[in-house]
C-alpha positions in Angstrom: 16.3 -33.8 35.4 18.1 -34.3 32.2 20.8 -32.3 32.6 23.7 -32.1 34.3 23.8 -29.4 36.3 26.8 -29.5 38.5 28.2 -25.8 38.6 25.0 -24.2 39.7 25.2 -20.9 41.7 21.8 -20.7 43.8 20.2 -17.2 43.6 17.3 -15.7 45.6 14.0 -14.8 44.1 14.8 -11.3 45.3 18.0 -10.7 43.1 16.7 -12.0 39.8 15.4 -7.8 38.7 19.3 -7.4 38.8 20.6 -10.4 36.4 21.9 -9.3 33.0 20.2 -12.1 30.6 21.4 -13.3 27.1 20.2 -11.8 24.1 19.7 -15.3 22.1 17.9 -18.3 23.3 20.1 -20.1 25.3 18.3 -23.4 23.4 18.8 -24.2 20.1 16.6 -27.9 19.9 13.1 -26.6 18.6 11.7 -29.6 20.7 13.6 -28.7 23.6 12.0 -24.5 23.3 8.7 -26.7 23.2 9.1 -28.5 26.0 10.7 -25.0 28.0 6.8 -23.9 26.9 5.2 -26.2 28.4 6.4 -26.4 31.2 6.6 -23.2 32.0 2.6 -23.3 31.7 2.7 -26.1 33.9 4.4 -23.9 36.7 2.0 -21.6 36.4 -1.0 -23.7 37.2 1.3 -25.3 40.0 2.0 -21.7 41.3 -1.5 -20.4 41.0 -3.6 -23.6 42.2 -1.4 -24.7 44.5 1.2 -22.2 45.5 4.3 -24.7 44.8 7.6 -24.4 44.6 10.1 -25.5 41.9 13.5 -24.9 40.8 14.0 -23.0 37.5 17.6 -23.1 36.6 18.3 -20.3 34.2 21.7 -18.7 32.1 22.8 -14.9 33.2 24.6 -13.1 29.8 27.6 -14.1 31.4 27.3 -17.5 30.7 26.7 -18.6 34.8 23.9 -20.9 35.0 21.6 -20.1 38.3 19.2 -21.5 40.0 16.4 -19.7 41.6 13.6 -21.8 43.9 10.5 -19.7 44.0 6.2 -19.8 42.5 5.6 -19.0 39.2 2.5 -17.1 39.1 2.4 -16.5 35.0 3.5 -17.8 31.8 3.9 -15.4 28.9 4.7 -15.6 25.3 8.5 -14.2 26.3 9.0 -14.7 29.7 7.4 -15.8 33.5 6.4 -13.6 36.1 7.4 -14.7 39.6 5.9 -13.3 42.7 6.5 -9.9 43.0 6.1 -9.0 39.3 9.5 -10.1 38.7 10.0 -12.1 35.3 12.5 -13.8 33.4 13.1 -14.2 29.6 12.1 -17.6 28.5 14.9 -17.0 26.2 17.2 -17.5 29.4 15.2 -20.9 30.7 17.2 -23.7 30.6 15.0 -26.1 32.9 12.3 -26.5 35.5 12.5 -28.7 37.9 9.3 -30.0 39.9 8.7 -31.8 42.7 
């Protein structure tokens, strides 16, 4: 992980259709959104193919950074759906973590 992520608050896949999420891309490097892409697609074929796991830390509009550990079962062009038909704004993606 490149970041430093120290002040994470862990959420459950469960709460994420109750988070309030930013209005603006919470990154700003074009080659950083790229990589946010990319991986995200990656999850996807880990979520579908395999049904794994990983940690996709994320910014609330508050400014909290969380981290949720769940499957990714789609990548869209705005945001991933999780199991259940929840999603999340790619807008509000800071990093996935795979392992």
């Amino acid at each position: 992980m490149n970041a430093d992520f120290t002040d994470v608050v862990t959420v459950e896949k469960e709460t994420i259709s109750g988070q309030i999420f930013p209005h603006d891309d919470v990154l700003t490097d074009p080659e950083a959104k790229l990589k946010r892409r990319r991986d995200a697609e990656r999850a996807a074929t880990l979520g579908n193919g395999y049904q794994g796991k990983l940690d996709i830390y994320f910014q609330t509009a508050d400014g909290v950074t969380k981290r949720v550990q769940t499957t990714v079962w789609a990548a869209h062009e705005e945001y991933i759906t999780l199991k259940a038909g929840t999603t999340i704004p790619l807008r509000a993606i800071l990093h996935f973590e795979f392992y």
